[in-house]
Each structure stands twice: as C-alpha cells, then as structure tokens.
C-alpha positions in Angstrom: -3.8 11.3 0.0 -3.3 9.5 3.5 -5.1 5.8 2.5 -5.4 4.1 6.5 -6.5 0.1 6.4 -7.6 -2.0 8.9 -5.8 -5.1 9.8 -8.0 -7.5 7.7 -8.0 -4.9 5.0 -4.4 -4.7 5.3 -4.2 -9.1 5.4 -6.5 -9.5 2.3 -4.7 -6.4 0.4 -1.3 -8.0 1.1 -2.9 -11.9 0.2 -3.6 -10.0 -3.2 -0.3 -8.3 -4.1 1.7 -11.1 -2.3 3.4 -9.3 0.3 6.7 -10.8 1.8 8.8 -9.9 4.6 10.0 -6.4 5.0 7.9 -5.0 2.4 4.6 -6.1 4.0 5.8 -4.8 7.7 7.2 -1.2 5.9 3.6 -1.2 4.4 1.6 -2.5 7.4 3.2 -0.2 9.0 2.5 2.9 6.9 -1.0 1.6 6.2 -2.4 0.7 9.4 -0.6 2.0 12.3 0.1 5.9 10.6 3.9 5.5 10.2 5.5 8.1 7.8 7.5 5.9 5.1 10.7 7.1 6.4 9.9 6.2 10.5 8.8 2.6 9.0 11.5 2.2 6.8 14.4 2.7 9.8 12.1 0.3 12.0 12.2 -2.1 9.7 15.4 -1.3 8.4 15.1 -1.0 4.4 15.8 2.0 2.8 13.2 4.7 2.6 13.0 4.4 -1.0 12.1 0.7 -0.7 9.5 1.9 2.0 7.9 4.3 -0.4 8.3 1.7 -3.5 5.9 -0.9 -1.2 3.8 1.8 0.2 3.0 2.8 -3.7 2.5 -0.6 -4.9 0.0 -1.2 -1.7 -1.9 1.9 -3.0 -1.8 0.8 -6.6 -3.2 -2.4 -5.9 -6.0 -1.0 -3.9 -6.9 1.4 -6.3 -7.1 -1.9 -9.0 -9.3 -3.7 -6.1 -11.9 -0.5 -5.9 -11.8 -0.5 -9.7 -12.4 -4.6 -10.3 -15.7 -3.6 -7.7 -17.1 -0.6 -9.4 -15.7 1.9 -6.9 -14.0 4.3 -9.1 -12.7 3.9 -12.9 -9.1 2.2 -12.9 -6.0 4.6 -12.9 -5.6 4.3 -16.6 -9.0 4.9 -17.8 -8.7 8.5 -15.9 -4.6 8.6 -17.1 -4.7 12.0 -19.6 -8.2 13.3 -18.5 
C-alpha cells in the first residue's frame, strides 16, 4: 500500500513521531513527493535501509493516529486475525 500525505499532513505526522533531519526528508520525500525509498535515500544520502526503516515508522505512526480517531482498529488488535 502506496500511503501519499500532504505537506501539513506530512508536518503534523512528523511533529508526532519527532522527525529529525535525514529521516524526515527520506520520509517527506517518500510520503509526499512519490519517491521510491531507494531514489530518496541516494538524494538524501542514507542508506536505503535507513530510508525504508523511516518510511515504516511514518506508516506505523499513522496507522496509530487513524486508530487513536476511530479510523480503523490498531495494528495489534487485527495482529493474528
């Protein structure tokens, strides 16, 4: 699943997780502009891995955030279902 932000999405997703630096560009990246992890990552210059690692914890924490508003069930209430 492709997950695309806007840019104040994107800001008040980051202000939540407490995005820093390269991981918040990797993910801003990936998020709002349609980068694939990899393209972002060599922009940015971290490793892809580290791209994919801030890319999953952005997606995480939205998932949490559409949980916390009634959205969908958390990730571990549907975990073994």
């Amino acid at each position: 699943m492709s997950t695309t932000l806007t840019e104040p999405q994107f800001a008040a997703l980051g202000q939540l997780l407490r995005l820093r630096g390269d991981s918040m560009e990797v993910a801003r990246l990936v998020l709002v502009e349609g980068l694939a992890a990899a393209d972002a990552a060599h922009r940015v210059g971290i490793t892809s891995n580290g791209a994919h690692k801030a890319v999953a914890r952005c997606n995480a924490g939205l998932a949490l955030a559409r949980a916390a508003v009634g959205a969908t069930a958390a990730p571990e209430a549907t975990a073994g279902k």
